[in-house]
C-alpha positions as CSV (number, residue, x, y, z in Angstrom):
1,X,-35.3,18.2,-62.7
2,X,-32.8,15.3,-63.7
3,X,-31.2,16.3,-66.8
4,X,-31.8,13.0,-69.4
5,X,-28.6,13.2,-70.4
6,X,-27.7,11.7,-67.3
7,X,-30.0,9.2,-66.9
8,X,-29.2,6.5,-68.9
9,X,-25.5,6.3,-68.6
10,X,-26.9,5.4,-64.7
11,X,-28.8,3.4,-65.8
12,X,-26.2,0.9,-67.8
13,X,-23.6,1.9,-65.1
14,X,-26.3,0.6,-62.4
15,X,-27.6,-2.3,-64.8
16,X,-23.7,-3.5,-64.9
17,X,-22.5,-3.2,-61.0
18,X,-25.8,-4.0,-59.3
19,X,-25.9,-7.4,-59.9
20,X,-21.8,-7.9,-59.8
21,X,-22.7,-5.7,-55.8
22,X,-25.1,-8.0,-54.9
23,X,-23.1,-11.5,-55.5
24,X,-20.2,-10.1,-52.6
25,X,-22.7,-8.2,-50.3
26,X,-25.2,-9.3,-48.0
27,X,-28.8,-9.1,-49.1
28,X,-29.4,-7.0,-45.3
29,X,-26.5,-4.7,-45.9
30,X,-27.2,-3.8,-49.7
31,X,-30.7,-2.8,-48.4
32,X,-29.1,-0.7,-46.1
33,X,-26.8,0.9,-48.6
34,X,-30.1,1.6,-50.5
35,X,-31.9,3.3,-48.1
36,X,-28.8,4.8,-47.3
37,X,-28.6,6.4,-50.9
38,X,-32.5,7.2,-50.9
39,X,-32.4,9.3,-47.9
40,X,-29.3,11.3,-49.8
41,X,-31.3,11.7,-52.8
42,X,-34.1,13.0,-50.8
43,X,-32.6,15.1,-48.5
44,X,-30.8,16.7,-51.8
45,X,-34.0,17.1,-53.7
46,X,-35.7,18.8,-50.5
47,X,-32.7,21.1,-50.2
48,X,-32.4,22.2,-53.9
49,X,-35.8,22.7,-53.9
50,X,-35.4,26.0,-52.1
């Protein structure tokens, strides 16, 4: 499981850079970067789930 202690610090990182990312990047590329980063965080979910 995600430990909480990590969570929110993500969060107010993600909260602070998201929108500054999304001003200098195009809206097709940052939803490829996004997918991008889902399929990581699923494929490492799947394999730590072993």
């Amino acid at each position: 499981m995600l430990d909480s202690g990590l969570a929110l610090p993500g969060v107010l990182v993600g909260g602070q850079l998201g929108p500054r990312i999304a001003i200098h990047v195009n809206d097709r590329f940052l939803k490829e970067i996004f997918i991008f980063f889902l399929t990581l965080v699923g494929v490492h979910l799947i394999y730590n789930s072993f």
